[in-house]
C-alpha positions as semicolon CSV with decimal commas, in nm:
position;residue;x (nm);y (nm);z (nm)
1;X;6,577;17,186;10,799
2;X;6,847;17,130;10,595
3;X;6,786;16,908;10,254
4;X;6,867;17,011;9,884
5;X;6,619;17,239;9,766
6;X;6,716;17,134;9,386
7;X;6,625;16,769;9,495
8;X;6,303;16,931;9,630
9;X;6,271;17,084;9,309
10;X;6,326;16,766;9,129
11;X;6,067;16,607;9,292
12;X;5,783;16,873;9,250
13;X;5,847;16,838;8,878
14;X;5,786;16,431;8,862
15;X;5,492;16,491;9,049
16;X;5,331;16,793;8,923
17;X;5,044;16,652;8,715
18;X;4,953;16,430;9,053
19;X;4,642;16,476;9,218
20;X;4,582;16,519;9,600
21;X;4,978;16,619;9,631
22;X;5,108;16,812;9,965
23;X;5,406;16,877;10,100
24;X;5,496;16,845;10,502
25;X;5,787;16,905;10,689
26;X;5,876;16,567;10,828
27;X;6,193;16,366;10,889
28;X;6,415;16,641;10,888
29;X;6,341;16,691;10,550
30;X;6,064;16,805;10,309
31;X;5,765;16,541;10,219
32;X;5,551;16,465;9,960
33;X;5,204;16,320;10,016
34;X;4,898;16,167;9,803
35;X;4,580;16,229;9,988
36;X;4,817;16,240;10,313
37;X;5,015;15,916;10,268
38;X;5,398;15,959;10,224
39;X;5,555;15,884;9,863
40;X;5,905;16,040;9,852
41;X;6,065;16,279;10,001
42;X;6,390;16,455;10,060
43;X;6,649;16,524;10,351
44;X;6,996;16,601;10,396
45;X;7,128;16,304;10,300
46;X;6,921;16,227;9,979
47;X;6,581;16,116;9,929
48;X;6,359;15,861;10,010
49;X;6,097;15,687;9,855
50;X;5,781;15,485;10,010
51;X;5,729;15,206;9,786
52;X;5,573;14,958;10,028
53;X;5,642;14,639;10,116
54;X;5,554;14,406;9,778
55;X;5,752;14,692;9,555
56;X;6,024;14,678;9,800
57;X;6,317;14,440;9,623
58;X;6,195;14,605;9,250
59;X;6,282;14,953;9,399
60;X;6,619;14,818;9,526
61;X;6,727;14,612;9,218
62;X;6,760;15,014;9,065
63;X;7,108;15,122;9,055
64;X;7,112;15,390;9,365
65;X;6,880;15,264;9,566
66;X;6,967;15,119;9,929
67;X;6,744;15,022;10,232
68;X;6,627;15,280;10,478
69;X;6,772;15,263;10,806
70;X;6,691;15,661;10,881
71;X;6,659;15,578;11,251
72;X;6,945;15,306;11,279
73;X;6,695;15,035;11,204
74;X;6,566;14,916;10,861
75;X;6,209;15,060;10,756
76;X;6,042;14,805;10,585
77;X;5,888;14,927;10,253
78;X;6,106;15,237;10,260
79;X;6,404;15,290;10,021
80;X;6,661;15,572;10,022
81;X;6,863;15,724;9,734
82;X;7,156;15,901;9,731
83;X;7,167;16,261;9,560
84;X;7,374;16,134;9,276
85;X;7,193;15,878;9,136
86;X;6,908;16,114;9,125
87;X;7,047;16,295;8,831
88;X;6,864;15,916;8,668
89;X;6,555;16,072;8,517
90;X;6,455;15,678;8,437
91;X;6,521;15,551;8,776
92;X;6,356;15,851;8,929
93;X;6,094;15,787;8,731
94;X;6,071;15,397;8,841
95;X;6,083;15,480;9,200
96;X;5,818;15,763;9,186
97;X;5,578;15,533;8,990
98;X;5,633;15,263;9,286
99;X;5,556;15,520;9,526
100;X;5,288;15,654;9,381
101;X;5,137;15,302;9,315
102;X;5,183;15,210;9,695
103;X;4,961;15,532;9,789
104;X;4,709;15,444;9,600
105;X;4,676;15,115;9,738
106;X;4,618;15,319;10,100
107;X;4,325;15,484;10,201
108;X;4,317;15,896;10,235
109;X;4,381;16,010;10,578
């Protein structure tokens, strides 16, 4: 799998105080999950984020954010980031709280 293990890295460190976290190999990338339901994750082109649906246009008004079309079609509720605007600890941090708030609207699988 090839992805940015510094991005990876990143990551871990927003999330390390949540609870429930995993990580899965998924995407062709590296996942993280809250009670098993997807909030970011990484992959060779950047990350990704799930922010759901409602959070969807909040996530994209933040400078670096596009929509996800990972498959060649748009995924609804999904937004992906390139590397460099990662290097945003602010924005990071607005995208991983709309993640994290879309997981906890899902139940645990």
């Amino acid at each position: 799998m090839a992805y940015d293990e510094g991005l990876a890295e990143l990551m871990r460190t927003d999330l390390l105080d949540v609870i429930g976290l995993s990580e899965k190999k998924m995407f062709g990338g590296l996942c993280f999950l809250q009670h098993g339901n997807m909030v970011c994750g990484v992959h060779k082109g950047g990350a990704m984020y799930r922010v759901g649906k409602p959070r969807e246009a909040q996530a994209l008004a933040i400078h670096g954010a596009r929509e996800m079309d990972f498959t060649g079609r748009r995924m609804g509720g999904f937004i992906e980031v390139d590397p460099d605007a990662l290097d945003d600890d602010e924005a990071r941090a607005q995208w991983t709280a709309l993640a994290l708030a879309n997981a906890a609207e899902l139940p645990p699988k």
